[in-house]
C-alpha positions as CSV (number, residue, x, y, z in Angstrom):
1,X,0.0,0.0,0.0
2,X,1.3,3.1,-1.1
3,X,1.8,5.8,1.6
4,X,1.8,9.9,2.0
5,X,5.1,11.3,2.0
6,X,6.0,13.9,4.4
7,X,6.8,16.3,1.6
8,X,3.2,15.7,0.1
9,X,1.8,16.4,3.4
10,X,3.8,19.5,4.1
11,X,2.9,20.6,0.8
12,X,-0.9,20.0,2.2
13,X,-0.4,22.0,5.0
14,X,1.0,25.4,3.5
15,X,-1.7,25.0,0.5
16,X,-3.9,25.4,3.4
17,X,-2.2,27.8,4.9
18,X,-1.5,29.9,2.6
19,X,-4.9,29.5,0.5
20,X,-3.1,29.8,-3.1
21,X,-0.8,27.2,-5.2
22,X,1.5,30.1,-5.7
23,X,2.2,31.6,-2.2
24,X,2.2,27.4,-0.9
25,X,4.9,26.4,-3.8
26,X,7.1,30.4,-2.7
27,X,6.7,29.4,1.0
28,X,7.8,25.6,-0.1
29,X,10.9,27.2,-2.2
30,X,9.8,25.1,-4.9
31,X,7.9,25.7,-8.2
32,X,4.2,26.2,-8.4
33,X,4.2,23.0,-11.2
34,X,6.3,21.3,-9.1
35,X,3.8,21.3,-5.9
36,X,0.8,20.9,-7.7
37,X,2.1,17.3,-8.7
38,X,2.7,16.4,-5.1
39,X,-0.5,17.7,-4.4
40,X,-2.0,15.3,-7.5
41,X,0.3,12.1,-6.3
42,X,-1.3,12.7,-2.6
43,X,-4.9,12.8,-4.3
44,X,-3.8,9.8,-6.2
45,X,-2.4,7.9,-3.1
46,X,-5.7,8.5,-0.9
47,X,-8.1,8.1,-3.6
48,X,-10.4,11.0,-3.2
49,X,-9.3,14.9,-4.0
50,X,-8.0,16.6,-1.2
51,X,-9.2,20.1,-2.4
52,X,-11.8,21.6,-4.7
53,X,-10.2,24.1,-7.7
54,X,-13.1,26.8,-8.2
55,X,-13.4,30.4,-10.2
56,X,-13.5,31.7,-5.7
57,X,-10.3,30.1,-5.2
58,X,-9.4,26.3,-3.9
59,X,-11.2,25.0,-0.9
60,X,-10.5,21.9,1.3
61,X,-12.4,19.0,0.9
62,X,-13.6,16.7,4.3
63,X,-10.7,15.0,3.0
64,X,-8.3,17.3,2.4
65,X,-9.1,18.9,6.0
66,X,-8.5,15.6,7.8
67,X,-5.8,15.2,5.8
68,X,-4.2,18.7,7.1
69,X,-5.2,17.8,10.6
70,X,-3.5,14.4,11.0
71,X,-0.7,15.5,8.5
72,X,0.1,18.5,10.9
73,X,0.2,16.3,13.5
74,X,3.0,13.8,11.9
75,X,4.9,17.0,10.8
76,X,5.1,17.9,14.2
77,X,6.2,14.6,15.5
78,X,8.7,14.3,12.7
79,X,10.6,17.7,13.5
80,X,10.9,16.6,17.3
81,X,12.2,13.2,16.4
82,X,14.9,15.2,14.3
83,X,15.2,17.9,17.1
84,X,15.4,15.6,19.9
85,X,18.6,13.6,17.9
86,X,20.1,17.1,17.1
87,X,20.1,18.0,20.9
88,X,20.4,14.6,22.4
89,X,23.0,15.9,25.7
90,X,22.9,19.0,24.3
91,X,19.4,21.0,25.6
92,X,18.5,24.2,24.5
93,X,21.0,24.3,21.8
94,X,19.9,25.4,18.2
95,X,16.7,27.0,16.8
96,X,13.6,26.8,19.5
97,X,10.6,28.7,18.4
98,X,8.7,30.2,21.7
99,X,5.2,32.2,22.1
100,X,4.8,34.5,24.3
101,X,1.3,36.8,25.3
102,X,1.4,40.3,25.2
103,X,1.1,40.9,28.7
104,X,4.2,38.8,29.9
105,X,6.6,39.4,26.5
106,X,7.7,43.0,27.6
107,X,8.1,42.5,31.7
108,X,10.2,39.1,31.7
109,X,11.9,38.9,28.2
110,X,14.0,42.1,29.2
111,X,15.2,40.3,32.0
112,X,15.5,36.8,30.2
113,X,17.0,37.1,27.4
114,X,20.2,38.4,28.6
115,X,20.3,35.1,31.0
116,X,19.2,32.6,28.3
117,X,22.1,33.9,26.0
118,X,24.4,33.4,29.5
119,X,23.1,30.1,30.4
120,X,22.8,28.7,26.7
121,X,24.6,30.7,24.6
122,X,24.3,28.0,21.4
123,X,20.9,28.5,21.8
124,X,18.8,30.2,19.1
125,X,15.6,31.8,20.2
126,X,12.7,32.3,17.6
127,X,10.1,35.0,19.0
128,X,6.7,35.2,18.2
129,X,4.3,37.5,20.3
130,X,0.1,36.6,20.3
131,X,-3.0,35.9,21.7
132,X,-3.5,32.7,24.1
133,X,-5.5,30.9,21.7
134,X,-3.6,31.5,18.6
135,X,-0.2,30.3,20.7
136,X,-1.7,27.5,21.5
137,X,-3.4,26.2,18.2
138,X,0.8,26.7,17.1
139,X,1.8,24.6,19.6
140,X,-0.9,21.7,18.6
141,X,-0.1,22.3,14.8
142,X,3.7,21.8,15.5
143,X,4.2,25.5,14.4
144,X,5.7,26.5,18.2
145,X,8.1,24.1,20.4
146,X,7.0,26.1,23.8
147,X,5.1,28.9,24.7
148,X,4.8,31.1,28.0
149,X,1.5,31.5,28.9
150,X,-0.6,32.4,32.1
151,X,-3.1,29.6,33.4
152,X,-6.0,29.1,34.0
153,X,-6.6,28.2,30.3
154,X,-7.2,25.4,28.7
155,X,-4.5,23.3,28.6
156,X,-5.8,20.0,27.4
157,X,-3.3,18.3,25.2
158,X,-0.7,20.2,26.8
159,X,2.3,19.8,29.1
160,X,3.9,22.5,30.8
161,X,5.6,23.7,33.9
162,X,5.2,26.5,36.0
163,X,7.1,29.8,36.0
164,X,5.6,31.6,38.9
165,X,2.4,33.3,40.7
166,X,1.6,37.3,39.0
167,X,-0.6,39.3,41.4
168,X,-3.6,41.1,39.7
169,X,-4.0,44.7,41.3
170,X,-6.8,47.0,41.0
171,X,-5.9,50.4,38.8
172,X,-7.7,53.5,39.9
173,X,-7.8,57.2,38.8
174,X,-5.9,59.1,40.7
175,X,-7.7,60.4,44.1
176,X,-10.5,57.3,43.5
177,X,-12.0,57.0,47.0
178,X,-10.8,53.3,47.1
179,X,-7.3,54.0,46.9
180,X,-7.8,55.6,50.7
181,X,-7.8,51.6,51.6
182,X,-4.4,49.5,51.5
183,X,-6.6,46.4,50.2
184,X,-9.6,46.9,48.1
185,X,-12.1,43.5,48.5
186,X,-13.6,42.5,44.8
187,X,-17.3,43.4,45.9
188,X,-16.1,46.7,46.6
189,X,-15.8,46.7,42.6
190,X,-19.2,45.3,41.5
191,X,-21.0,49.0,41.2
192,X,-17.6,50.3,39.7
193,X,-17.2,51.2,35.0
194,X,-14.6,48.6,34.8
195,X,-12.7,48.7,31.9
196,X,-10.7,45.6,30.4
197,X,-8.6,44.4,27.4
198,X,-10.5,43.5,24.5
199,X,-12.2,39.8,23.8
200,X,-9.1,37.3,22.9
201,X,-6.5,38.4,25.9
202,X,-6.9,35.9,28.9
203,X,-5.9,38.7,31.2
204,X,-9.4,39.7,30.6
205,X,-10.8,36.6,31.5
206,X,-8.3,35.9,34.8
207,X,-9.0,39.4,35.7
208,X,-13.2,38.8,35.7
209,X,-12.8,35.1,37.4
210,X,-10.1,36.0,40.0
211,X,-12.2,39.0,41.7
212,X,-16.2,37.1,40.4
213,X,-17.2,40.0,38.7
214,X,-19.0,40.0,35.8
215,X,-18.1,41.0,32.3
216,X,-18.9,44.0,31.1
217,X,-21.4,44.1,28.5
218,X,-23.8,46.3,26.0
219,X,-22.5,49.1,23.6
220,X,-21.4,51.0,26.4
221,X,-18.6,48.6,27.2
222,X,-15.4,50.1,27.4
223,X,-12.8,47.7,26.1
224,X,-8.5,48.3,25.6
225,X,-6.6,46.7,22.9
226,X,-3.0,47.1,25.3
227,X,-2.5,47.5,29.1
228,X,-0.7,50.6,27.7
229,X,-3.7,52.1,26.6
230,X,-6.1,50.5,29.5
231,X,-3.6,52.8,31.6
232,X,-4.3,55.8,29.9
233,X,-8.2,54.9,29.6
234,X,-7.9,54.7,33.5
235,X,-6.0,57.9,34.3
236,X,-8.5,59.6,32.1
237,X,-11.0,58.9,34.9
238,X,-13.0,56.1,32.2
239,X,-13.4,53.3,34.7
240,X,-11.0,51.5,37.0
241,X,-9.1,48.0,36.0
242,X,-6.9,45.1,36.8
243,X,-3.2,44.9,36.2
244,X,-0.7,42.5,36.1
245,X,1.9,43.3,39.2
246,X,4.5,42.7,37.2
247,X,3.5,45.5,34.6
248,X,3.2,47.5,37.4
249,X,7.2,46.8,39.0
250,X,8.1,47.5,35.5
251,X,6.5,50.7,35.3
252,X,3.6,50.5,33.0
253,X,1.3,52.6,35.9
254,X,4.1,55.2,35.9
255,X,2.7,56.5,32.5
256,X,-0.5,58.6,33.7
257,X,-2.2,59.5,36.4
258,X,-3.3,56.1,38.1
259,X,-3.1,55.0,41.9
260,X,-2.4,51.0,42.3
261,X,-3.8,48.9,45.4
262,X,-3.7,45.2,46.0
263,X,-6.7,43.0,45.8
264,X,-7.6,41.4,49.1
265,X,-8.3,38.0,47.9
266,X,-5.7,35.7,47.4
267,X,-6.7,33.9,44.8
268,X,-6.8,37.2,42.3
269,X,-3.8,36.2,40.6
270,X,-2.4,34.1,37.5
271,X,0.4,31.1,37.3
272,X,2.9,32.1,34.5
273,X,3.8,28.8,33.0
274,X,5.7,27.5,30.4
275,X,3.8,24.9,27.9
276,X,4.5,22.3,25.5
277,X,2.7,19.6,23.4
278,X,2.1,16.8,25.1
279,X,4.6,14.1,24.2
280,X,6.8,16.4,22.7
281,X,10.7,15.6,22.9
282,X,11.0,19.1,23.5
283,X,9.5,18.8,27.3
284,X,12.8,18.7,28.7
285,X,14.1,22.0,27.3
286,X,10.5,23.3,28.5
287,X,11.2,22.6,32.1
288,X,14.9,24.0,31.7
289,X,13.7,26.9,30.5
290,X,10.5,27.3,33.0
291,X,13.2,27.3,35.9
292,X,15.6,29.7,34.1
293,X,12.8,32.4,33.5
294,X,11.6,31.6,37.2
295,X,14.8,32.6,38.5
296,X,14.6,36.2,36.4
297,X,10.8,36.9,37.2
298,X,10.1,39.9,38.9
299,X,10.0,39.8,42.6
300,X,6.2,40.8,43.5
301,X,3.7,39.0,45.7
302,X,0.2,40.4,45.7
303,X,1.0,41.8,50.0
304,X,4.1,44.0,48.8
305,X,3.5,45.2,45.5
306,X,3.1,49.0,46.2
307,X,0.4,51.5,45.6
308,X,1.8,53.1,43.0
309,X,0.6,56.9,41.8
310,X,1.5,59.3,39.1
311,X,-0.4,62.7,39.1
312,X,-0.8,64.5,35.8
């Protein structure tokens, strides 16, 4: 029985990818001619067409999506059976592709970088900054090898190891009557505007489930894009929010004026982790690199973290 290749199936993956023969064969580096026939010889090998060739454009067949689902999955395990000979002794040595979310990247890569490059200087790390869910679907697809991410989430299908505890603090205009109290309790929030990151940043979602508030809703929901700009939506008296303590240590409060309390329950914070696919040769250099970023997080606990203020 004949069988896909790997090339065939790779070939699958960008055409799906990518949405065009053209910009699959230029991300392939081979000719458009060239991936059509592996594209044909895959068709021919699973006896059914694996995508549709309209006037809108091509479109995957039931076929060709399961084809792109399992395919990704045997991609993946291919490039850690090569990674995991490359490195065998050798961790953290070579490429290693890592996500990180927006609202972790700019407070602990500053800091870790400098002691990755100390600790493994062979290694080399591949960036890419996104959204929870999108960093995650790349780690299923194979597209990732680790990603630092804050839990809870959902981590089924996922390994990973944890990092450290971030506080979540309540953000105030300057002068709010809260800010008179060293600890602000959650229900003294439930009559406040609150004002959030947009649908799609988990710090939303932590924020909402770690104090039991409710999300806001209706057109007059007020809604950030950055915590940059959900500072300056603050200090312009909109509404009051959540922030990361580590934002705060690094200064992100600093910007506009915004007066910072800690939350009185303990459980208003998230675990920063480091994740992996489950099964993944790369779990190893996950763990090793959980434990070096743990050692270069920033030192806050929700009881310390100070009531920061800035007036305009």
């Amino acid at each position: 029985m004949n069988l896909p290749t790997l090339r065939q199936l790779r070939y699958l993956k960008l055409l799906a990818e990518h949405g065009s023969f053209s910009r699959a064969a230029e991300a392939a580096h081979v000719t458009q001619p060239t991936l059509s026939a592996g594209i044909q010889e895959l068709e021919r090998t699973l006896g059914a067409p694996v995508v549709d060739r309209g006037r809108g454009g091509l479109v995957l067949t039931q076929v060709g999506e399961e084809a792109v689902r399992r395919g990704a999955a045997i991609l993946a395990q291919t490039e850690d059976l090569v990674q995991a000979a490359r490195s065998a002794g050798r961790p953290l040595t070579g490429r290693f592709r890592l996500g990180v979310i927006p609202t972790i990247a700019p407070f602990v890569l500053p800091r870790a970088l400098p002691e990755l490059r100390r600790l493994y200087p062979e290694l080399k790390l591949l960036l890419r900054e996104d959204l929870t869910a999108r960093l995650v679907a790349a780690l299923k697809g194979g597209a990732l090898d680790a990603a630092l991410i804050a839990l809870p989430y959902d981590t089924a299908g996922l390994e990973h190891a944890r990092v450290g505890d971030d506080p979540l603090l309540a953000a105030f205009p300057a002068n709010h009557p809260l800010t008179a109290e060293p600890r602000v309790a959650a229900e003294r929030l439930r009559d406040q505007e609150l004002i959030l990151l947009e649908d799609g940043h988990c710090l939303r979602d932590h924020a909402l489930a770690g104090c039991g508030l409710d999300s806001p809703r209706g057109e007059d929901a007020v809604a950030a894009t950055s915590l940059h700009t959900l500072v300056q939506m603050v200090g312009s008296g909109l509404g009051i929010s959540f922030l990361p303590a580590m934002a705060v240590e690094a200064g992100v409060a600093d910007v506009a004026p915004v007066t910072v309390r800690p939350l009185s329950d303990p459980e208003a914070r998230r675990e920063i982790v480091v994740a992996w696919r489950a099964g993944s040769s790369r779990g190893v250099e996950g763990r090793l690199l959980a434990e070096a970023l743990a050692a270069v997080m920033p030192p806050v606990d929700g009881s310390t973290a100070p009531g920061r203020r800035r007036s305009g």
